[in-house]
N, C-alpha and C positions, 0 to 999 in steps of 0.2 A: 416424303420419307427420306430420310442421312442413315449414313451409319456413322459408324465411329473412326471408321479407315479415311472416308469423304473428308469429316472434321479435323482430321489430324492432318493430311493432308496439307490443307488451308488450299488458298485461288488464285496464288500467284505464277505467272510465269517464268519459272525458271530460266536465265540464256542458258543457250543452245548452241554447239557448236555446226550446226547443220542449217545449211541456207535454203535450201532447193534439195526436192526430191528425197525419195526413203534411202538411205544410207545404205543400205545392203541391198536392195533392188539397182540402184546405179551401177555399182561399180561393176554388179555383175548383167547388165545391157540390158537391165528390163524398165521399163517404160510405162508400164501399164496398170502402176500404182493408184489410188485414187484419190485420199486423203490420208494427211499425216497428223499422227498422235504425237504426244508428249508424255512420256513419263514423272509425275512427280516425284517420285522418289532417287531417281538419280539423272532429270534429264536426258534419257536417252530418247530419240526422234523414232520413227518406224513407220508403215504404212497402215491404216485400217483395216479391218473385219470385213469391209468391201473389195478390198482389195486382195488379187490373185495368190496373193504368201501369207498376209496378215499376218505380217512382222510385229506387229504392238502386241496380240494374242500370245505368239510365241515367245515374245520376252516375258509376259507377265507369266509363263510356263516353265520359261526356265529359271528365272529370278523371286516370284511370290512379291513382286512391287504389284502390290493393291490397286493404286488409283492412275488413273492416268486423264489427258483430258485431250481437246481437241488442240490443234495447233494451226490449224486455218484461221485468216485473218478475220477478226470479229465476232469468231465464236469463243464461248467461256466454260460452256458446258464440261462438268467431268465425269469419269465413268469409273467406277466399285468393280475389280473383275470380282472381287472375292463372295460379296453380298448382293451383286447383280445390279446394281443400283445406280441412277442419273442421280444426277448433282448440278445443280446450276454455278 
């Protein structure tokens, strides 16, 4: 199953200006991030739904950017906050 947000989207990876670690958990001494997302729609980095802030959650809360995708190395997978939905 797609939606429509998934396809618009598209699967490429955006650069990023974030190397290492969730951008807002660093700077403020947290450590205990787990995995890092990608925003399609403007590139912004953040931490996963596993992790203690779920910094991607809360952007896609404040901002309504739909898709987002994994940013770990070798995965491709994207995720629909809006339609609930995976995406390869």
């Amino acid at each position: 199953m797609t939606c429509q947000h998934l396809e618009d989207a598209g699967d490429a990876m955006p650069a990023s200006p974030y190397a290492a670690g969730c951008p807002e958990c660093v700077p403020a001494g947290f450590d205990d991030w787990v995995h890092l997302r990608l925003c399609l729609e403007c590139g912004y980095v953040a931490c996963c739904d596993s992790s203690p802030r779920r910094h991607m959650s809360r952007h896609h809360e404040r901002t309504g950017h739909p898709v987002m995708r994994s940013y770990e190395p070798g995965e491709t997978w994207r995720w629909c906050f809006v339609d609930e939905v995976l995406g390869a």
